[in-house]
mmCIF file of the N, C-alpha and C atoms, coordinates in Angstrom:
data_MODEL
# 
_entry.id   MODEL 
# 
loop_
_atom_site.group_PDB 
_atom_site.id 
_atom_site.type_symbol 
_atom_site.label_atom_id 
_atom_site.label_alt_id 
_atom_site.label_comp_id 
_atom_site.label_asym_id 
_atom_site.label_entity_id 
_atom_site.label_seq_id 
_atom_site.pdbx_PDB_ins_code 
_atom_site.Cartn_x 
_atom_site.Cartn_y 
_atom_site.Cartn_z 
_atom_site.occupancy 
_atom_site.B_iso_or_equiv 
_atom_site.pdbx_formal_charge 
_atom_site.auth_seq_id 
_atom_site.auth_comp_id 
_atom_site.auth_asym_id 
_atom_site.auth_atom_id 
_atom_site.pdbx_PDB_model_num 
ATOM 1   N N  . UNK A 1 1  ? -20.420 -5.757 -11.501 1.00 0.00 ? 1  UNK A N  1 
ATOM 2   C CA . UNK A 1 1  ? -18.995 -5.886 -11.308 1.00 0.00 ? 1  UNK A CA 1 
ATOM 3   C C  . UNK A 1 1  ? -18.286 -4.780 -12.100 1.00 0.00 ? 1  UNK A C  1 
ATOM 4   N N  . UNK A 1 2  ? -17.717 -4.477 -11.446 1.00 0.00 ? 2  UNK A N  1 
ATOM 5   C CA . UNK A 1 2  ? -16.298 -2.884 -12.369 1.00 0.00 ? 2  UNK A CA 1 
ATOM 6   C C  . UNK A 1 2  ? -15.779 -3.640 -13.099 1.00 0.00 ? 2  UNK A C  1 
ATOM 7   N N  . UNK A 1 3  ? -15.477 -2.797 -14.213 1.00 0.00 ? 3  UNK A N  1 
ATOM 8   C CA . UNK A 1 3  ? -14.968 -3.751 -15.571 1.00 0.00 ? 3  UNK A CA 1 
ATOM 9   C C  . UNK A 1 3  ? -12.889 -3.076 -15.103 1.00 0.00 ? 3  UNK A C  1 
ATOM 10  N N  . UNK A 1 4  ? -12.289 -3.631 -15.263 1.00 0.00 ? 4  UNK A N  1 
ATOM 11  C CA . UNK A 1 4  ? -11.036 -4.209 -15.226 1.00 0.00 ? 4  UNK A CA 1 
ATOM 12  C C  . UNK A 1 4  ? -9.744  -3.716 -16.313 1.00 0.00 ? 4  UNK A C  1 
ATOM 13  N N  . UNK A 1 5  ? -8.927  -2.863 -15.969 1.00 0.00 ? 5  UNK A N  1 
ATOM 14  C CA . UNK A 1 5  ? -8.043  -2.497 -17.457 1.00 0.00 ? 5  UNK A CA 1 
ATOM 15  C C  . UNK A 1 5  ? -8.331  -1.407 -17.476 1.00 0.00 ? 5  UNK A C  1 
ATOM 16  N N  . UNK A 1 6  ? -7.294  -1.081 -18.416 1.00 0.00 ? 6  UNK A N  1 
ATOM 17  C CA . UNK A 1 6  ? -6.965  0.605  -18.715 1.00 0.00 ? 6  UNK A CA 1 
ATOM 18  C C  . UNK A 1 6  ? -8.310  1.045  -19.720 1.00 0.00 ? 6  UNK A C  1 
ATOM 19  N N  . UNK A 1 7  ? -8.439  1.830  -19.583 1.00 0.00 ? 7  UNK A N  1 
ATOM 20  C CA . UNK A 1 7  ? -8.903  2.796  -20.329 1.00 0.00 ? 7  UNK A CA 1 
ATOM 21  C C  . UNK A 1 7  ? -9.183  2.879  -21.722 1.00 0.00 ? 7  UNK A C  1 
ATOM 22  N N  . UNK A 1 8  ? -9.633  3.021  -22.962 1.00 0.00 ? 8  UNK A N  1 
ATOM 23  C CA . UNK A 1 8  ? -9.069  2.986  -24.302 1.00 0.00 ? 8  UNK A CA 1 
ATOM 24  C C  . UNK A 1 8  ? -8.623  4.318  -24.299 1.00 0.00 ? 8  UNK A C  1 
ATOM 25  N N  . UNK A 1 9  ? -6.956  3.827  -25.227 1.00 0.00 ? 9  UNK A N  1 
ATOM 26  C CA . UNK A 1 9  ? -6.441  5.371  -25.733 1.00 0.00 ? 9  UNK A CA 1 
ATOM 27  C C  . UNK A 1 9  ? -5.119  5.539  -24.377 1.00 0.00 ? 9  UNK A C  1 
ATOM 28  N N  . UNK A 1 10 ? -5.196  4.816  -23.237 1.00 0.00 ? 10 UNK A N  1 
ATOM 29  C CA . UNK A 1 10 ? -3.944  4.868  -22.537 1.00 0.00 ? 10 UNK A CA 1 
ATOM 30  C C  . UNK A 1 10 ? -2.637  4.146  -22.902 1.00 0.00 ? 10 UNK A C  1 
ATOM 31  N N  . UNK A 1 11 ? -1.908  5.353  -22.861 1.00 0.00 ? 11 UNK A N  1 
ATOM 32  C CA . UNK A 1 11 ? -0.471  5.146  -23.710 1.00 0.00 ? 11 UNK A CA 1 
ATOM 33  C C  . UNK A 1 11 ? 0.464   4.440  -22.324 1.00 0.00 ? 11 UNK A C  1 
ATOM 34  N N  . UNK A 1 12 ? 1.443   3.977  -22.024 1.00 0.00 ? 12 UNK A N  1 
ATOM 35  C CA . UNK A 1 12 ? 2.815   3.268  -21.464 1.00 0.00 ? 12 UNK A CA 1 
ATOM 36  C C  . UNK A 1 12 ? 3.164   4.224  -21.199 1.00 0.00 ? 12 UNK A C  1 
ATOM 37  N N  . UNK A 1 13 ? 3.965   4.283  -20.114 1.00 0.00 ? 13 UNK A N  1 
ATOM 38  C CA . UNK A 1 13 ? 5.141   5.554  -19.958 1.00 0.00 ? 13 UNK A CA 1 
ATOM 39  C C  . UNK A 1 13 ? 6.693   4.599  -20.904 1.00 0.00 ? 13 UNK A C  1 
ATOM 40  N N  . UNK A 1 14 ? 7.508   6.094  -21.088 1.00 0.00 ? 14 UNK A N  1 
ATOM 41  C CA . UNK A 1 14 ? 8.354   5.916  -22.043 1.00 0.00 ? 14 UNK A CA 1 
ATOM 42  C C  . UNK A 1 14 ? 9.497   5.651  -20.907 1.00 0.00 ? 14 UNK A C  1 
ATOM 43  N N  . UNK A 1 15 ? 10.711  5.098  -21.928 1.00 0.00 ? 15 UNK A N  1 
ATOM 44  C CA . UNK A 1 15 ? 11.559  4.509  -20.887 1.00 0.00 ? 15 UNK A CA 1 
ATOM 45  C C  . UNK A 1 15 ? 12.305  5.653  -20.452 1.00 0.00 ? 15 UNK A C  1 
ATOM 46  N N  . UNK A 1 16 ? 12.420  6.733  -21.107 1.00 0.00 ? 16 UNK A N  1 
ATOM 47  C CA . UNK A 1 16 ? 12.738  8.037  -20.493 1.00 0.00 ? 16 UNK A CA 1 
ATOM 48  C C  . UNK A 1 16 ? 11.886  8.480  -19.123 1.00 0.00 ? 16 UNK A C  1 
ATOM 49  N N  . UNK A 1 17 ? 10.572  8.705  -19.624 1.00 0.00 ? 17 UNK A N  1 
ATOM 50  C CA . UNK A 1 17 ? 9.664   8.764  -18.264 1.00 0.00 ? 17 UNK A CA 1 
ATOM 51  C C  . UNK A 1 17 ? 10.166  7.971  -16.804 1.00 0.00 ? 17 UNK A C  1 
ATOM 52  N N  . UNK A 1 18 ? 9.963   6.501  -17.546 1.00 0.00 ? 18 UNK A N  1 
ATOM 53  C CA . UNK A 1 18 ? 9.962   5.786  -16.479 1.00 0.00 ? 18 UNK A CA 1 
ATOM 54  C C  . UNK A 1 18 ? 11.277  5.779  -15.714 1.00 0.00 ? 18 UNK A C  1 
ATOM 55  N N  . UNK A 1 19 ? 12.820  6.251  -16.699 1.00 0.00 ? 19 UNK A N  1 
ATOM 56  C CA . UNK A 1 19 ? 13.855  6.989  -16.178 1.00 0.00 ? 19 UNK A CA 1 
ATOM 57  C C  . UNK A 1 19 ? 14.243  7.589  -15.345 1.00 0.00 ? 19 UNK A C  1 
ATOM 58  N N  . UNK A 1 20 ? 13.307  9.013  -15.655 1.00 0.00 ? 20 UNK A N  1 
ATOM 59  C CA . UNK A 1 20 ? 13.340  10.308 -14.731 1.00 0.00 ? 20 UNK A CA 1 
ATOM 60  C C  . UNK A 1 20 ? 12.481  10.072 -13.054 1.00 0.00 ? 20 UNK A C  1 
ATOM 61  N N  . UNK A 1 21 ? 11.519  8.909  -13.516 1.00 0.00 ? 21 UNK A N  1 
ATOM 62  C CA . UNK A 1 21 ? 10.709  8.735  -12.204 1.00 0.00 ? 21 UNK A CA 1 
ATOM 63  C C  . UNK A 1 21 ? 11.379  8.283  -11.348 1.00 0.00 ? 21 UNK A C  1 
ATOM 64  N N  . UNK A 1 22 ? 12.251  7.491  -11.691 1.00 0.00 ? 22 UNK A N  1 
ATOM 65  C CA . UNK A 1 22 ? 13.131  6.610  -10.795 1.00 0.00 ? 22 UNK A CA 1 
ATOM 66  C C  . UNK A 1 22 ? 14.182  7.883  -10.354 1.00 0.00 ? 22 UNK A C  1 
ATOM 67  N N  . UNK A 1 23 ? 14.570  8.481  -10.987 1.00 0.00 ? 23 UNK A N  1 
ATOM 68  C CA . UNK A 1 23 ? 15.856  9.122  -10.624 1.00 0.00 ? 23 UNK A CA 1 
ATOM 69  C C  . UNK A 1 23 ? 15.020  10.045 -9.044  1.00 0.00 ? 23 UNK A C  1 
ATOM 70  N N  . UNK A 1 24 ? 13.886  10.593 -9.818  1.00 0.00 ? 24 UNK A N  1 
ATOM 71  C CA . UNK A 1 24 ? 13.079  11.839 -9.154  1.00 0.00 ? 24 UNK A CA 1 
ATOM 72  C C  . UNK A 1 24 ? 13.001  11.296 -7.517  1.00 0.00 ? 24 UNK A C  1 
ATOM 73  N N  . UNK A 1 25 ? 12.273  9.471  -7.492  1.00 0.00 ? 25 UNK A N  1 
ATOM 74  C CA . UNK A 1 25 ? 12.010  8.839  -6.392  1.00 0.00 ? 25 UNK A CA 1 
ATOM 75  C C  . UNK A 1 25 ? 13.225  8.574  -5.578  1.00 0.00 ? 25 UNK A C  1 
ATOM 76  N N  . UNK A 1 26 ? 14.296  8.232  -6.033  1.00 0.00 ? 26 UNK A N  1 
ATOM 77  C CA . UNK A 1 26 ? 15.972  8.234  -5.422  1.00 0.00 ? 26 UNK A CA 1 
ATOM 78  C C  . UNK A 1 26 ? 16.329  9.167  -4.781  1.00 0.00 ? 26 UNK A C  1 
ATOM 79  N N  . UNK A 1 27 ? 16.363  10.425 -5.575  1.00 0.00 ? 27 UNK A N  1 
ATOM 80  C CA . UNK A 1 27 ? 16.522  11.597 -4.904  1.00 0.00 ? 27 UNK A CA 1 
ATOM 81  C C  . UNK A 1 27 ? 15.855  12.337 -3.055  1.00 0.00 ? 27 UNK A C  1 
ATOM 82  N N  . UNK A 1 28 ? 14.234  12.025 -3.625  1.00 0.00 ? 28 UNK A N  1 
ATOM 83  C CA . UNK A 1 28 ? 13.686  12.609 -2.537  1.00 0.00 ? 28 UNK A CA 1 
ATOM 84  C C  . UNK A 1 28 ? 12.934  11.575 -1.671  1.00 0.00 ? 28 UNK A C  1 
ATOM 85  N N  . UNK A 1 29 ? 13.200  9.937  -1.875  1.00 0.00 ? 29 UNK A N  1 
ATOM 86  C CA . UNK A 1 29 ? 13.330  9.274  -1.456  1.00 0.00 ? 29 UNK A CA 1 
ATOM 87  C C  . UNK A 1 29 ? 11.611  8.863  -0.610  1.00 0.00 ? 29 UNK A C  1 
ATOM 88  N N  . UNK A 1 30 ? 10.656  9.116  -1.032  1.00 0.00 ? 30 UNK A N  1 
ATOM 89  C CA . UNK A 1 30 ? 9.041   9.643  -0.523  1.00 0.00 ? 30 UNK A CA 1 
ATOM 90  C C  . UNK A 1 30 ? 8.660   8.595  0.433   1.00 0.00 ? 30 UNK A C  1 
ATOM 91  N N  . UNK A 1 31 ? 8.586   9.316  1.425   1.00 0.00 ? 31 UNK A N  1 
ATOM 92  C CA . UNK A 1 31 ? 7.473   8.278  1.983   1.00 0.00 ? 31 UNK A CA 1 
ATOM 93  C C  . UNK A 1 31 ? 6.059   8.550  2.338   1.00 0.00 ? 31 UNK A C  1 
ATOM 94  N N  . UNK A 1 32 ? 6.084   9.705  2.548   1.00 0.00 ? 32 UNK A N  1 
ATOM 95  C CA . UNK A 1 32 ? 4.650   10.225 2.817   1.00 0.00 ? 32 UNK A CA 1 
ATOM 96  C C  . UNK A 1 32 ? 4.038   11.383 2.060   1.00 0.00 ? 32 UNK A C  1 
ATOM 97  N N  . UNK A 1 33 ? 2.446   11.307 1.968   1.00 0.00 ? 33 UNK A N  1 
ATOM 98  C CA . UNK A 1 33 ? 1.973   12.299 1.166   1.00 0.00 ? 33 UNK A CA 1 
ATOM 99  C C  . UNK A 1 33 ? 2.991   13.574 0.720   1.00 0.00 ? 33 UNK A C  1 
ATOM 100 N N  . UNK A 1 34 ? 3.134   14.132 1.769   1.00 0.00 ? 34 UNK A N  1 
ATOM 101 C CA . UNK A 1 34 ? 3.873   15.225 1.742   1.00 0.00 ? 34 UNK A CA 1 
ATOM 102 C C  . UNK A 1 34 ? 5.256   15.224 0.560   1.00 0.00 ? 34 UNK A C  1 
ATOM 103 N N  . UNK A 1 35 ? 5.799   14.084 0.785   1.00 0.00 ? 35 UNK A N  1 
ATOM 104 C CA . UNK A 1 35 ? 7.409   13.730 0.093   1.00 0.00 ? 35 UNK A CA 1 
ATOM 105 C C  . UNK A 1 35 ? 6.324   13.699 -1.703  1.00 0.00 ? 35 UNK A C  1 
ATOM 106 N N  . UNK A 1 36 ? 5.525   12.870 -1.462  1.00 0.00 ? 36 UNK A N  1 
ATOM 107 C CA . UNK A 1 36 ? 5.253   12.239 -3.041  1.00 0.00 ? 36 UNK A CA 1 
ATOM 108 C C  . UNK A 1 36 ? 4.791   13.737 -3.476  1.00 0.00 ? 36 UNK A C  1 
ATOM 109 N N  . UNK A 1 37 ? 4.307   14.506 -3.174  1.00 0.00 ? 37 UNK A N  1 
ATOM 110 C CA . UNK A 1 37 ? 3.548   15.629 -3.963  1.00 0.00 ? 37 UNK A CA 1 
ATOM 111 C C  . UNK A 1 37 ? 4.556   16.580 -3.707  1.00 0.00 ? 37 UNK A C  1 
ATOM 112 N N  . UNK A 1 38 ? 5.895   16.676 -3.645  1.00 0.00 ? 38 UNK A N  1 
ATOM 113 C CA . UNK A 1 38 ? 7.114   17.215 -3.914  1.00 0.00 ? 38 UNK A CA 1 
ATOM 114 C C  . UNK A 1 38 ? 7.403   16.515 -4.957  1.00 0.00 ? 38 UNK A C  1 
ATOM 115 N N  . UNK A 1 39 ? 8.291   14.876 -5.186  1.00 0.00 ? 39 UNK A N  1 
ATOM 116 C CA . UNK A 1 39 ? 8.607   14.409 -5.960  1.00 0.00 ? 39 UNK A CA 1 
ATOM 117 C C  . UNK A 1 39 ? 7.836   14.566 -7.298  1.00 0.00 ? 39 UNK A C  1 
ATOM 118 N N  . UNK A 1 40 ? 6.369   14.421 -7.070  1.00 0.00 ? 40 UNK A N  1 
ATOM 119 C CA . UNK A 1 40 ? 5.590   14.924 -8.391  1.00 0.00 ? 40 UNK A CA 1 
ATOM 120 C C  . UNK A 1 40 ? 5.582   16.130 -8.971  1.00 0.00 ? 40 UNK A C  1 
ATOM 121 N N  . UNK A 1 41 ? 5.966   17.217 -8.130  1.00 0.00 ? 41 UNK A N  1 
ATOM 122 C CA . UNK A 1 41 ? 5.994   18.459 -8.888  1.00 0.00 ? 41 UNK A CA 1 
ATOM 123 C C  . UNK A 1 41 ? 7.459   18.901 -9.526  1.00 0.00 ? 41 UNK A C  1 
ATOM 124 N N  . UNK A 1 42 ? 8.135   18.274 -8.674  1.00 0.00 ? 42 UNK A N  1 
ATOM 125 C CA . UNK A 1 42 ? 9.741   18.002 -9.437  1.00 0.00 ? 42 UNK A CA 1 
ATOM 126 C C  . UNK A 1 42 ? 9.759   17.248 -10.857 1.00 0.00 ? 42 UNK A C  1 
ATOM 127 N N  . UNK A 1 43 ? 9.088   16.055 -10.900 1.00 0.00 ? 43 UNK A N  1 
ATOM 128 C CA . UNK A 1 43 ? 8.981   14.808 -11.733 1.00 0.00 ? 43 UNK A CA 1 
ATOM 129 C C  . UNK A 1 43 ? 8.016   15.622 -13.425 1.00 0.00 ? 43 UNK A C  1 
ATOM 130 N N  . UNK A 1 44 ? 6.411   15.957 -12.590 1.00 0.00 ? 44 UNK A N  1 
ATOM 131 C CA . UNK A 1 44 ? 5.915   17.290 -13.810 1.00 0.00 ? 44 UNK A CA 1 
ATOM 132 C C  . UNK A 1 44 ? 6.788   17.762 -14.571 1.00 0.00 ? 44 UNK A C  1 
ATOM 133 N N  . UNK A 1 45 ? 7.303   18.747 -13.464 1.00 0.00 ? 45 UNK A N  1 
ATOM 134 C CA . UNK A 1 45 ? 8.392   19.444 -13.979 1.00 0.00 ? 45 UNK A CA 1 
ATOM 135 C C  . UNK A 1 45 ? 9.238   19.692 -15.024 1.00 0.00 ? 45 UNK A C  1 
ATOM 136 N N  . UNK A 1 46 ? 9.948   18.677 -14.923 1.00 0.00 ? 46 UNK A N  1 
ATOM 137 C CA . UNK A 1 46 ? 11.109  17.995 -16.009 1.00 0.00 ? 46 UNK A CA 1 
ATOM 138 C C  . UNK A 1 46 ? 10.696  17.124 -17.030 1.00 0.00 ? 46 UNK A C  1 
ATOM 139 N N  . UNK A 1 47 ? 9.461   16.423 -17.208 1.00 0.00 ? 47 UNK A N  1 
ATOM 140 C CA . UNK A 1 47 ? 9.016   15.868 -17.972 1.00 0.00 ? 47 UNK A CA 1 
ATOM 141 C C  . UNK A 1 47 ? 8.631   16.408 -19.389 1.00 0.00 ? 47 UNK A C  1 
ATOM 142 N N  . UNK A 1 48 ? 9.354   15.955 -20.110 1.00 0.00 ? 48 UNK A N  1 
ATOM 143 C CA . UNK A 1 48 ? 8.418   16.586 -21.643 1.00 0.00 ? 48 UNK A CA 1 
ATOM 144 C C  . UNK A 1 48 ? 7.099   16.539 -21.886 1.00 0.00 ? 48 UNK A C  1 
ATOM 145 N N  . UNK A 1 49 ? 6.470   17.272 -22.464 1.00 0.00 ? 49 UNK A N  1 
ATOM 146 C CA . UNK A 1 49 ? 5.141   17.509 -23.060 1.00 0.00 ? 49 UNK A CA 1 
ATOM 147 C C  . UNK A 1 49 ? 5.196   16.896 -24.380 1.00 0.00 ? 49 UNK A C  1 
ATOM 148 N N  . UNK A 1 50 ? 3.963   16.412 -24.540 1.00 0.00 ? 50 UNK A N  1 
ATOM 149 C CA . UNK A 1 50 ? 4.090   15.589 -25.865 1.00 0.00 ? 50 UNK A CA 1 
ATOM 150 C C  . UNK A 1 50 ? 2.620   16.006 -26.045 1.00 0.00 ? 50 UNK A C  1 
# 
């Protein structure tokens, strides 16, 4: 059986993150492959590096 759960060492997205994702998904509104791997390179984008 596959064991279940994150990872050790996986962090939450921040409420900023989870912020900008929402704004990013509003904007370009995705429905298909195509839309989401726009929204993600927009979303990358603007995201801080930590």
């Amino acid at each position: 059986m596959a064991r279940r759960g994150r990872r050790p060492g996986y962090h939450n997205y921040s409420t900023d993150e989870l912020m900008l994702l929402c704004t990013v998904a509003d904007k370009h509104k995705p429905l298909g492959e195509n839309m989401w791997e726009a929204a993600a390179l927009e979303y990358n984008s603007k995201r801080s590096r930590n």
